[in-house]
N, C-alpha and C positions, 0 to 999 in steps of 0.2 A: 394513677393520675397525679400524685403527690410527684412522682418521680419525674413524670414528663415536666412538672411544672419544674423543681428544682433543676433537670440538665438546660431547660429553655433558659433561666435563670443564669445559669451557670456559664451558657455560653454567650448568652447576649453579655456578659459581667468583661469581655474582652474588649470591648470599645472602652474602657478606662484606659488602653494603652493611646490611645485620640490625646487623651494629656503629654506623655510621653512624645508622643509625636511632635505635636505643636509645639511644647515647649523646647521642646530637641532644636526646630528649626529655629525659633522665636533665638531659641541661643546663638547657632550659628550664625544667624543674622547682624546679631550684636557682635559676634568675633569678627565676621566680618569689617565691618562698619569700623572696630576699634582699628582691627593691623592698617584698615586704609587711611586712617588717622593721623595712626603711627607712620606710613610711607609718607604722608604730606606732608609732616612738621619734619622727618628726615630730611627730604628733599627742601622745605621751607629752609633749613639751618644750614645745607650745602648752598643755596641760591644767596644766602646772607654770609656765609663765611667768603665766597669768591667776589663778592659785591664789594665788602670791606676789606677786603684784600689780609683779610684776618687767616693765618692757618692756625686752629688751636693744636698742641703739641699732640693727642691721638687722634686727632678726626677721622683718620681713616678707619681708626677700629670705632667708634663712635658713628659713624656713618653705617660702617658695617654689621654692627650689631643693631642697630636701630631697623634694619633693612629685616636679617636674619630672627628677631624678634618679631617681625609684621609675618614672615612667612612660618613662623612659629603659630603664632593666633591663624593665621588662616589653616595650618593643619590641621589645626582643633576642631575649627568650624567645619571640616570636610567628615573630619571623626563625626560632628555633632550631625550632618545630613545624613552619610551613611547609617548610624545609628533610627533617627528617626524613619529614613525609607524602607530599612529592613523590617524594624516593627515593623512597621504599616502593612508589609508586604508578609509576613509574614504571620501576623494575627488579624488583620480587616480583608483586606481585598492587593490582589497584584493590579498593579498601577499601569490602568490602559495605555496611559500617554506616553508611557514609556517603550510603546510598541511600534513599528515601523508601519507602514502600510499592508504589508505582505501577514502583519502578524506574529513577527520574530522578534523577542525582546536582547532591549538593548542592555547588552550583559556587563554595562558597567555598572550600576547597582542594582543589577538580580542577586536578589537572597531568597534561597530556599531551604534554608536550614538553621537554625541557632548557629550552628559549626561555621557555615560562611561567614556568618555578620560575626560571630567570633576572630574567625582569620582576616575580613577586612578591617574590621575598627585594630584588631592589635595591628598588622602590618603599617597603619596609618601612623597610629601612637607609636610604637620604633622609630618612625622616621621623622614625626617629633623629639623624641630624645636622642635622635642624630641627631638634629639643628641645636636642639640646647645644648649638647655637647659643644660641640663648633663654636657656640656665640659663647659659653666658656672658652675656649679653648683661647679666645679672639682676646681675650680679657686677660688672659691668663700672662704673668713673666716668667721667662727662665733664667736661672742663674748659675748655672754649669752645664755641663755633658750630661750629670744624671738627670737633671729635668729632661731637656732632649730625647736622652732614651727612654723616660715614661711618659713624653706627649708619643714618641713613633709606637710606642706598643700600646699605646691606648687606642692609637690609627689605625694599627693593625687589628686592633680585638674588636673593635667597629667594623671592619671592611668583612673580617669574616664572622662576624656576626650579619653581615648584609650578603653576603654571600650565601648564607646558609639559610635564610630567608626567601631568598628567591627561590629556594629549591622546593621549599614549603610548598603541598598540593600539586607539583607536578608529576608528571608520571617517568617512572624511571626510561 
């Protein structure tokens, strides 16, 4: 009897991941909300820069970075859903609504394994540190040949780094 009461205990004790969840979205929420912030007052400073007939000397990487930093927060935030949907789905219950009429789920955040939500949240975060890369990159000066050829093999060590990601989980 002890026993039955402790696994009943034990497994009802998995709705604390219900925090995790909520706060997961409550997060991604707010990421949201900020990058689209960040895109207004981006766009706010192009719509005042051509109004004043003002060019500041980088606006363009200024412009570009403030843009590539919004889509930076919003990968987070996609990290911060997937994350919370997988719990869910994987310690409470699979998420009816995410089912068609027919009954087939839609396999864009189906998790059924630690391993997936593992492979999607990292594939998501890579492709955050592409953009941070890039909005470095955007910032970044060169002042000879040899920067040159360590921004093209860092472009290179990215591209087959992204390469070799896409291969992840397919079948030969």
């Amino acid at each position: 009897m002890i026993e039955k009461i402790f696994e009943n205990t034990l497994w009802t004790s998995r709705f604390v991941i219900i925090l995790a969840v909520v706060f997961g979205l409550i997060g991604a929420i707010i990421l949201f909300v900020v990058a689209s912030f960040d895109i207004y007052d981006t766009a706010k400073f192009v719509l005042n820069t051509y109004i004043t007939h003002a060019h500041p000397e980088h606006f363009h990487e200024e412009v570009v970075g403030g843009i590539i930093g919004a889509v930076d927060l919003y990968l987070i935030g996609v990290v911060m859903i997937i994350f919370s949907f997988g719990l869910y789905e994987l310690f409470i219950s699979d998420i009816d609504a995410a089912k068609d009429e027919d009954g087939k789920e839609n396999q864009l955040l189906a998790i059924h394994s630690l391993d997936q939500l593992k492979d999607k949240i990292s594939k998501v975060i890579v492709m955050v540190l592409v953009v941070g890369f890039f909005q470095k990159v955007g910032h970044t000066s060169y002042n000879g040949a040899l920067d040159l050829f360590y921004l093209a093999l860092s472009i290179t060590a990215v591209s087959v780094g992204l390469y070799f990601l896409s291969k992840v989980g397919k079948a030969h």
